[in-house]
VOGU-3710 file (C-alpha; in Angstrom, 3 decimals, decimal comma):
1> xxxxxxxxxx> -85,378/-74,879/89,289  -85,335/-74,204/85,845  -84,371/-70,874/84,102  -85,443/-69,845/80,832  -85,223/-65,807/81,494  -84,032/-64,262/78,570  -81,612/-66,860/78,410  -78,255/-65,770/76,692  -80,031/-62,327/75,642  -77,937/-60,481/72,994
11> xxxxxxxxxx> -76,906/-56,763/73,576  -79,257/-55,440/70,763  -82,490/-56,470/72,843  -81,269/-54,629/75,958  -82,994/-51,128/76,677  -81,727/-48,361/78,448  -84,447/-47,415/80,580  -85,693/-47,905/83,604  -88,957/-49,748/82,436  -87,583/-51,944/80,596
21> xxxxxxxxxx> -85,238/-53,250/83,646  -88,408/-52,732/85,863  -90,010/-55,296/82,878  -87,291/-57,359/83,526  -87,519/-58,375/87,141  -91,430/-58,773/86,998  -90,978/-61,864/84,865  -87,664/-62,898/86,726  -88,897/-66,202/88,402  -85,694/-65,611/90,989
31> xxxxxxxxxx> -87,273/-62,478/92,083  -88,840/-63,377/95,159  -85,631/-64,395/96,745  -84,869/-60,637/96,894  -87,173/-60,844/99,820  -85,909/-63,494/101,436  -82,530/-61,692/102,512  -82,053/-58,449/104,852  -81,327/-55,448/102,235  -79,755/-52,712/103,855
41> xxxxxxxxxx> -81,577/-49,523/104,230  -81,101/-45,596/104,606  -82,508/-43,883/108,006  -85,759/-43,031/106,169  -85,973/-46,655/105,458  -84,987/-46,705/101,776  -83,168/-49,858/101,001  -79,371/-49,127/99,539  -77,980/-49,987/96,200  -75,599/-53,336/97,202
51> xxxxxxxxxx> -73,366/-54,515/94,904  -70,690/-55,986/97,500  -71,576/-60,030/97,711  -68,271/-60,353/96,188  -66,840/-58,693/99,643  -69,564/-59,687/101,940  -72,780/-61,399/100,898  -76,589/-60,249/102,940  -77,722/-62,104/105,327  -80,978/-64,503/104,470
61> xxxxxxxxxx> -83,962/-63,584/106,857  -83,710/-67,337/107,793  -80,094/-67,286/109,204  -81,576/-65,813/112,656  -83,969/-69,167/112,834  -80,978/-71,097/112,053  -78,791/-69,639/114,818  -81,638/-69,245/116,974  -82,317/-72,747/117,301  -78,658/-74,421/118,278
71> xxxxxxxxxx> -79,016/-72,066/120,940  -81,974/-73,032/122,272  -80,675/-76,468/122,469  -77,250/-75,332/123,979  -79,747/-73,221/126,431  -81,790/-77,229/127,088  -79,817/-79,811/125,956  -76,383/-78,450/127,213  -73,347/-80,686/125,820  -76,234/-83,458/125,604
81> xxxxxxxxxx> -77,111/-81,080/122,030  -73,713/-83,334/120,210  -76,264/-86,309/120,291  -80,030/-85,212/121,306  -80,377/-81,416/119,342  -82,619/-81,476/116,365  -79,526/-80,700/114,161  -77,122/-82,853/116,338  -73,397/-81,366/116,772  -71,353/-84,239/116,076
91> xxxxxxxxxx> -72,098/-85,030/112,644  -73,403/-81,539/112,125  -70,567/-80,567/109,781  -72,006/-83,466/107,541  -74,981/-81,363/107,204  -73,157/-79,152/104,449  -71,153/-81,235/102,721  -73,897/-82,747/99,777  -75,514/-79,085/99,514  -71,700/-77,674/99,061
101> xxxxxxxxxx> -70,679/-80,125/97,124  -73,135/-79,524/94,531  -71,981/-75,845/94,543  -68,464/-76,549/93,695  -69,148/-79,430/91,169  -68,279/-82,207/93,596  -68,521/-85,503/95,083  -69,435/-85,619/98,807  -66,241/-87,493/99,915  -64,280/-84,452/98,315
111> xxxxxxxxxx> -65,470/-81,326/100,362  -65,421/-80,667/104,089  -66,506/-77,357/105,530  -63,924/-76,762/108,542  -61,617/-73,553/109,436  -61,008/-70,241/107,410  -59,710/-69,983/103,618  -55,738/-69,224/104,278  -55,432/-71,708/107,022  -57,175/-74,663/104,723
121> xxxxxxxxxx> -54,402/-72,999/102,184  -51,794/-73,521/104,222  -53,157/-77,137/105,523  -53,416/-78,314/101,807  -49,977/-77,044/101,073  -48,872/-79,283/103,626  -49,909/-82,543/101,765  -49,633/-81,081/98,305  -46,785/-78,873/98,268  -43,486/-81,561/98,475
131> xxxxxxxxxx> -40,594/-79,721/97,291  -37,173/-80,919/96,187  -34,077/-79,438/95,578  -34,764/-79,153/91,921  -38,302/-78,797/92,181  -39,405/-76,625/94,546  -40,987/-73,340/92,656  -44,387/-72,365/92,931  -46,668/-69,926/90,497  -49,288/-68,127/91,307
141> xxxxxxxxxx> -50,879/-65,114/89,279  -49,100/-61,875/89,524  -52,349/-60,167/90,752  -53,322/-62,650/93,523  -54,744/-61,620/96,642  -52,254/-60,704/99,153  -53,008/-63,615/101,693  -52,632/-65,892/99,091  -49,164/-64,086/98,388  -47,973/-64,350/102,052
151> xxxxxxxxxx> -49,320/-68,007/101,933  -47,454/-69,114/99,531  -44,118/-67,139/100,604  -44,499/-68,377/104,278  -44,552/-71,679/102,642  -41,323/-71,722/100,824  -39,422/-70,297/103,497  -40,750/-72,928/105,463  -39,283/-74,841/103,385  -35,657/-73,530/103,046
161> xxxxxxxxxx> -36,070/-71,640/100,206  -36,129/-67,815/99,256  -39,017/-66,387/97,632  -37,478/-64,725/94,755  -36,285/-67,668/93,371  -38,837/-70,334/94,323  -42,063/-67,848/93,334  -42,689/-67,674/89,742  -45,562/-65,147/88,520  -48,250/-65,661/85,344
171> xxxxxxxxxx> -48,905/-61,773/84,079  -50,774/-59,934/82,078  -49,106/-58,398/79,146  -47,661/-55,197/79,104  -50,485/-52,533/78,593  -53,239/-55,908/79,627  -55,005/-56,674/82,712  -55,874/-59,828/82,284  -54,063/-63,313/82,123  -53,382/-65,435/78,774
181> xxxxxxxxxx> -53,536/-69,107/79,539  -50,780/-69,488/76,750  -48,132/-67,325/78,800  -48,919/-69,874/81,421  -47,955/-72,727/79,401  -44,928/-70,979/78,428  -43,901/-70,910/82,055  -44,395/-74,566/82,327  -42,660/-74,973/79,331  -39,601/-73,400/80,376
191> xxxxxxxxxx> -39,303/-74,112/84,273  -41,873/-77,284/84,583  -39,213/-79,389/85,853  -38,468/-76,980/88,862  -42,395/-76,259/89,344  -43,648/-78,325/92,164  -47,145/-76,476/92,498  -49,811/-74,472/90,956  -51,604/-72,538/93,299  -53,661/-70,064/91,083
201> xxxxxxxxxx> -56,920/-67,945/91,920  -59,732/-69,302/90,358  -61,416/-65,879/89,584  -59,015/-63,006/90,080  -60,346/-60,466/92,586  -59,291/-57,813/91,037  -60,285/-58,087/87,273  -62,871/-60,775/87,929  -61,470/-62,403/85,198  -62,511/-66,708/85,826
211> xxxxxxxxxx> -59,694/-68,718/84,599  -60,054/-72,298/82,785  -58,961/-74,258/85,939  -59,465/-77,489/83,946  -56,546/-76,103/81,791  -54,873/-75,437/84,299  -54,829/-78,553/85,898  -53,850/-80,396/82,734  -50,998/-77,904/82,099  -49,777/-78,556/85,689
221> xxxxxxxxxx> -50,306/-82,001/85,535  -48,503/-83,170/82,405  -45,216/-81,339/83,950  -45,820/-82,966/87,542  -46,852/-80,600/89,562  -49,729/-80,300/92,111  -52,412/-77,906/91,161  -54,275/-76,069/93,521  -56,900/-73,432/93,360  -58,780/-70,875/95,431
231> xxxxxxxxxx> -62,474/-70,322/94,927  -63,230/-67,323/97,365  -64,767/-65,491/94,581  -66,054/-68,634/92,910  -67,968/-70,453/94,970  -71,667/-69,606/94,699  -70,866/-67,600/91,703  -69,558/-69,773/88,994  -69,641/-73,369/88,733  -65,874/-74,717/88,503
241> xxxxxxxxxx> -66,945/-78,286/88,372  -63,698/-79,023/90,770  -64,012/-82,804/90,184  -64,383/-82,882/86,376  -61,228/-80,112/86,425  -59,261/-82,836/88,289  -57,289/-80,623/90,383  -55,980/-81,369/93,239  -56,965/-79,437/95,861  -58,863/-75,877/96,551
251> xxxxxxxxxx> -60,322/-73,682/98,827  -62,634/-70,807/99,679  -64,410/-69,048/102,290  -68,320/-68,630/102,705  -68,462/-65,386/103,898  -68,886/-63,350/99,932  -71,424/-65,372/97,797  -72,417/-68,002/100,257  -73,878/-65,618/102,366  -72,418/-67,288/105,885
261> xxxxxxxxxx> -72,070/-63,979/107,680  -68,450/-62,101/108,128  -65,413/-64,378/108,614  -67,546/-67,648/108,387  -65,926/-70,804/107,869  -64,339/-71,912/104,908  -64,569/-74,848/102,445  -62,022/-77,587/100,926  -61,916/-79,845/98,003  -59,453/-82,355/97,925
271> xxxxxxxxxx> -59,890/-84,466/94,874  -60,858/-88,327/95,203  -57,845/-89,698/93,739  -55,977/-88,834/96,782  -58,962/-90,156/99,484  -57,695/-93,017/100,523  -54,200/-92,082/100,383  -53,007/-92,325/103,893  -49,427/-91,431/103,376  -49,846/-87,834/101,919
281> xxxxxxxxxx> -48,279/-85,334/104,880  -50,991/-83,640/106,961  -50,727/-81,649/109,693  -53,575/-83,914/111,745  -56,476/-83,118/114,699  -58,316/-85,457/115,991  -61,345/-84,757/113,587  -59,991/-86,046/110,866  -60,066/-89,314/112,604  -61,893/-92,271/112,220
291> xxxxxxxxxx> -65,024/-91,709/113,257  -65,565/-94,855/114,803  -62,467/-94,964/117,301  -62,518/-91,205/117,705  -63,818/-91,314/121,420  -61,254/-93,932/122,070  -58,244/-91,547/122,731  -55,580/-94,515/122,649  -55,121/-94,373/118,754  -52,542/-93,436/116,247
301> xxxxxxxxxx> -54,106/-91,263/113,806  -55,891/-92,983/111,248  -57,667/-90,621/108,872  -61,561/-90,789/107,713  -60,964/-91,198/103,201  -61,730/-88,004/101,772  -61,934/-84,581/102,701  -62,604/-84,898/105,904  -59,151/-86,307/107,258  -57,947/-82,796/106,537
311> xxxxxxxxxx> -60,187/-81,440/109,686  -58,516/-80,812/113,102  -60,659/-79,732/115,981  -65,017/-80,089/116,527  -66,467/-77,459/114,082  -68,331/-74,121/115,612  -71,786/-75,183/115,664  -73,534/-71,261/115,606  -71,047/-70,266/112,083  -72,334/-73,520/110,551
321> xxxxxxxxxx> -75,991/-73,098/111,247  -75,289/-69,957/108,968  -73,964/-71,237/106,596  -76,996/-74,135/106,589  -79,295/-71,872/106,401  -77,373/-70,459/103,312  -76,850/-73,237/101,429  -80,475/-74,591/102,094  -81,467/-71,540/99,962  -78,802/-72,960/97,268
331> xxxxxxxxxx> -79,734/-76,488/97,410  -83,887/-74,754/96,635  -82,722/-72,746/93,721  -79,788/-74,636/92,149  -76,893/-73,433/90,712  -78,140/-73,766/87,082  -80,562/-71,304/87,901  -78,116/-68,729/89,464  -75,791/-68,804/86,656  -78,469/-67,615/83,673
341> xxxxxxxxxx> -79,821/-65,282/85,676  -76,161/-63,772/86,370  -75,055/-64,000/83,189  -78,239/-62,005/81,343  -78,049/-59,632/84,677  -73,994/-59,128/84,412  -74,735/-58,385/80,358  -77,113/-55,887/81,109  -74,969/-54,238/83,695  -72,234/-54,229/81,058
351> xxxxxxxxxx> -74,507/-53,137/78,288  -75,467/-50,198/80,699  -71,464/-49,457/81,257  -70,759/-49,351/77,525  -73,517/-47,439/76,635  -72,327/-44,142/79,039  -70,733/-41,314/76,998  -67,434/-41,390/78,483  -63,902/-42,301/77,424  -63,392/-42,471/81,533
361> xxxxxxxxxx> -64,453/-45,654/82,020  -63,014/-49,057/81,257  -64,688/-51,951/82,221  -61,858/-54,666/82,421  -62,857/-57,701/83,472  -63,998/-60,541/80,299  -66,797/-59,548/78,272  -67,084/-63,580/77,961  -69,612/-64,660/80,103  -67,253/-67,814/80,264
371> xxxxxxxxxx> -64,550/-66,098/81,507  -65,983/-64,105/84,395  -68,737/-64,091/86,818  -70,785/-61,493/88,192  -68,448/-59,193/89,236  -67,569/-56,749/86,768  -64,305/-54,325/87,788  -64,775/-50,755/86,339  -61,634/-48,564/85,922  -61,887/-45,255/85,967
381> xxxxxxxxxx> -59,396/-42,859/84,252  -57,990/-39,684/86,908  -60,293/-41,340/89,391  -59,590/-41,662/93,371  -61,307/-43,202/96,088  -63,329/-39,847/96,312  -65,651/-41,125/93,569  -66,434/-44,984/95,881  -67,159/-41,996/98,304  -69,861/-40,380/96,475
391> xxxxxxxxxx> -71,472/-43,351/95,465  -71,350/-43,854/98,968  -73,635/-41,064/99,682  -75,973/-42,303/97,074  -76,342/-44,894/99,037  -74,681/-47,242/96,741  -72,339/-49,850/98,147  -69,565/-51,036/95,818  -65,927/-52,019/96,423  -63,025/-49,636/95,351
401> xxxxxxxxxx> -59,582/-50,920/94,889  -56,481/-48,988/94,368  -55,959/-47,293/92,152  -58,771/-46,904/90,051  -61,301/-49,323/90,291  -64,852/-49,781/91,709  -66,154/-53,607/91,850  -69,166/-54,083/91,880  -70,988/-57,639/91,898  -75,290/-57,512/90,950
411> xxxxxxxxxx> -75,825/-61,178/92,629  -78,905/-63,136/91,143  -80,341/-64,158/94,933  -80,671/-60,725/95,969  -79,742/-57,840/93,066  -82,123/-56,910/90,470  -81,727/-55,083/86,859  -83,581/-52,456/88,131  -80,741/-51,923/90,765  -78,353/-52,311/87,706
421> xxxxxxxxxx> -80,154/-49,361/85,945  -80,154/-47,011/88,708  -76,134/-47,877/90,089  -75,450/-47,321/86,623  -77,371/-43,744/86,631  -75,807/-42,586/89,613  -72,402/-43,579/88,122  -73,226/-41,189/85,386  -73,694/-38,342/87,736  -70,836/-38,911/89,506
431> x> -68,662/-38,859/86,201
//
């Protein structure tokens, strides 16, 4: 689907009203999808402000026909559904790997859906994470988010080694929140040859700031280390073209932009230079077997090339029919699509946030529309979580992290700049 909305609109056309954003969405040619997803509404009926896809995303009206059906054919087919359902169970996994695939910036062979995000984390760390006694230290950003943290600690102690040494941290600046990709390269610079991974968020949760994984990779690379990324607050939002970026490995979970429904499966790139590498370390099931002798139970392991060796056990049919359904609506729009709309709709949210007449508010995530994606992360000065709960009883549903900021994410399936204008509003009042 092409987009040609306002494409790249500059600040000084935006308007600060209410018709103009209500102008806006009538010649938005994404806005029917709005009406293709459950919005959450009041007890009168009125549907709420949501600005929390980067948390959980809504679920599409079609997920229930989805669902509905594998269990219809569970109900009449009974284990005869792995061969004889309309979506059959065995291969059904292979159902969502082109549509996903496309979403990250993939090849097929490279992405598997299978398992939640910190366990693929930890499972990729297993073949990717090879430490020596020299070179053994891991960075991650100082700000990631805590599972990643206790991922990545679990990992070296695993391993022999204590934390405090073996974790290195890429920071802000004093008096900055967000990262400089040259105080990275100083890190490598001065510890590469004890650095035996990067495994680095590839949009910070907090700030929303979306880091140059590409970069990255080469930076990691050319000092031989592994670089890994997570995409939970990527995928679906920005496209991180994980082949192209040549990184190693990543992950993500389904559940915030992917609309999958809460603590649906996750997804996992590994990148095609390592396919057909049957010597990396894996911790193996007997899914990520060849799929020809599977059945035959009298095998050594031999994994299928690709992503797909990293799988253990048969995949839950119901979670993936959500996330089908999901990505069915992804593979009709097209990422190309999502991203202009959510980078005029994040500008106008951020034109709205600038234009308030307050020195209380901060937004600091990138003003770059390369550098972030639809989240923006609004600080607000002498402000607790009693403000997330008045916007609460506006029926406005952000995210508030300690200890002063409200996230809030307008996603292009499902928000609309009218909802921008009147969050924004409310904000106001609150203030």
């Amino acid at each position: 689907m092409e987009y040609v909305f306002l494409r790249k609109i500059a600040f000084n056309m935006f308007q600060n009203t209410l018709a103009f954003a209500q102008e806006q969405d009538a010649k938005d040619p994404l806005k029917n999808y709005r009406t293709k997803f459950h919005i959450p509404k009041d007890a009168d009926g009125n549907e709420w402000l949501y600005f929390c896809g980067n948390s959980l995303g809504l679920q599409p009206k079609i997920t229930q026909e989805y669902i509905q059906q594998e269990l219809s054919d569970w109900a009449n087919l009974g284990v005869e559904g792995h061969f004889d359902a309309k979506n059959p169970w065995m291969p059904y996994h292979e159902f969502l790997t082109e549509n996903m695939a496309k979403i990250v910036g993939a090849k097929p062979i490279e992405v598997v859906i299978m398992n939640t995000l910190t366990t693929n984390l930890h499972l990729l760390m297993v073949s990717f994470y090879q430490p020596t006694k020299t070179k053994f230290k891991i960075v991650i950003e100082s700000d990631a988010f805590p599972s990643d943290r206790y991922a990545v600690e679990s990992q070296l102690k695993f391993h022999g080694f204590d934390p405090k040494e073996g974790l290195l941290e890429w920071k802000p600046r004093e008096g900055e929140e967000l990262l400089r990709m040259e105080d990275l390269e100083t890190i490598l610079e001065e510890q590469g040859d004890e650095i035996a991974l990067l495994m680095i968020g590839g949009v910070n949760y907090y700030t929303g700031q979306y880091l140059d994984i590409k970069k990255i990779a080469e930076l990691g690379h050319a000092k031989g280390a592994m670089v890994g990324i997570d995409l939970a607050h990527g995928a679906g939002n920005i496209q991180p073209n994980l082949h192209d970026s040549n990184v190693d490995f990543a992950a993500w979970c389904t559940y915030k932009y992917l609309n999958s429904g809460p603590g649906s499966l996750a997804g996992l790139f590994v990148h095609e230079k390592h396919a057909h590498n049957k010597e990396l370390n894996r911790f193996a099931g007997w899914w990520g077997h060849d799929k020809e002798t599977r059945f035959n139970m009298r095998y050594d392991f031999n994994p299928i090339p690709g992503a797909e060796s990293w799988q253990l056990s048969n995949p839950p049919i119901l979670s993936m029919a959500a996330i089908k359904a999901s990505l069915d609506m992804f593979n009709e729009v097209g990422m190309d699509a999502l991203r202009e709309k959510s980078e005029t709709l994040t500008a106008y949210f951020e034109y709205l946030i600038n234009e308030v007449d307050t020195d209380r508010i901060k937004i600091i995530t990138p003003s770059n529309p390369n550098e972030r994606g639809c989240q923006l992360s609004i600080q607000v000065k002498n402000a607790d979580k009693s403000l997330h709960q008045k916007l609460i009883d506006k029926h406005i549903i952000s995210d508030w992290r300690e200890p002063d900021v409200i996230r809030c994410a307008p996603v292009p399936l499902y928000n609309t700049f009218e909802d921008v204008y009147k969050m924004v509003d409310e904000l106001k009042k609150c203030l």
